[in-house]
N, C-alpha and C positions, 0 to 999 in steps of 0.2 A: 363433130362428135363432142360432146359434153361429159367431163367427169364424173361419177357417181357419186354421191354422198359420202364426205368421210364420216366416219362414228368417232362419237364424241369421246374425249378421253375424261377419266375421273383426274380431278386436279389432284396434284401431289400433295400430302398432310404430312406435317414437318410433325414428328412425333416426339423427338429429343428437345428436352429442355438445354435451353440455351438463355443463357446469361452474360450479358456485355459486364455488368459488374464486377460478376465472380471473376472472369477471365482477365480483368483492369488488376486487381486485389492479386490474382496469383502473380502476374507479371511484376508485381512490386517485391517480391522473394527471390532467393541468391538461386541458384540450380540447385536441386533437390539431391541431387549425385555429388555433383564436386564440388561444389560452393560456389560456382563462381559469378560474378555479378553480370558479364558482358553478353548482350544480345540474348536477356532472356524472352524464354515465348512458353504459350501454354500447351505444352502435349496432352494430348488427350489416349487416356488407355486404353486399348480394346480388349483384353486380357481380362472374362469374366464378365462382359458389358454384355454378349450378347448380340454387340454390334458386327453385322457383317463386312466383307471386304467394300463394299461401296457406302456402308453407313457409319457415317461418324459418330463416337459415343457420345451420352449425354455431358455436358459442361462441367457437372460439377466430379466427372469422372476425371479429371485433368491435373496435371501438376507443373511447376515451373521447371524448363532444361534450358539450358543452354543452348545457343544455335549457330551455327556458319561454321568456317574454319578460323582458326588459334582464336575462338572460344572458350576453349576449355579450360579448366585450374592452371593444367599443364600445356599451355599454348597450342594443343592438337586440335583434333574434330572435336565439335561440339556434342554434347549428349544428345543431344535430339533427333542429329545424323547418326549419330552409333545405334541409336536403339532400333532406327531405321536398317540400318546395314545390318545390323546381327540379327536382328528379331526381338521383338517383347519378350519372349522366356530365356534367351537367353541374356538378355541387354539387365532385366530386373531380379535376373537368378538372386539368390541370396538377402532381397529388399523384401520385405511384409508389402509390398504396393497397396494392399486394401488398407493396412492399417494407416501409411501414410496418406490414403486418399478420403478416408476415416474422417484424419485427424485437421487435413484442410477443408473438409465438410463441416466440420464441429465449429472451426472460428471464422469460417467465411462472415460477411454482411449477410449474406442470400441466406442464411443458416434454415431458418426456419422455411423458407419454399423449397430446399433441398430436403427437409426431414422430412415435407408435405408429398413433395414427388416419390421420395425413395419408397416412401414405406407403400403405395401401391405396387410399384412397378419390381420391387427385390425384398418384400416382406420383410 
């Protein structure tokens, strides 16, 4: 007996921009939370992106945090694991996040394909 035909599947279309650049350039910044310089990595915010739980936001939605343990200012968890444990609304309670993610959109490198993408996709 022989298998029947499987039906073909539509390939997956990566719709988030993404940039190795912008992501190089944020990691060059202290933590955006506590200042601190060690084991920084680029978080990405989902908070407003529209991105669901299995899609990542677009690149230039991201900021620099701190990551691992006694990363932090104060030698504890790192921000990137808190924001994870507590959650985005409560992790950025009291931070403008858009304005800061604004304002690393404004002096990225990528500047101008970011202003080229946003304004279709967030008017």
């Amino acid at each position: 007996m022989t298998l029947p035909l499987r039906k073909p599947k539509k390939p997956k279309t990566d719709s988030r921009w993404r940039s190795q650049s912008h992501c190089t350039w944020l990691r060059g910044f202290h933590c955006c939370v506590c200042g601190s310089a060690t084991n920084v990595v680029v978080a990405h915010v989902r908070m407003g992106s529209g991105a669901g739980l299995s899609r990542k936001p677009d690149d230039w939605r991201a900021v620099p945090l701190c990551d691992g343990p006694f990363s932090g200012a104060d030698g504890g968890q790192g921000c990137h694991d808190r924001q994870h444990n507590v959650g985005e609304p409560s992790f950025w309670r009291g931070v403008d996040i858009e304005a800061l993610i604004d304002e690393f959109c404004r002096e990225s490198p990528k500047a101008a394909e970011i202003r080229a993408i946003r304004g279709p996709r967030y008017g």
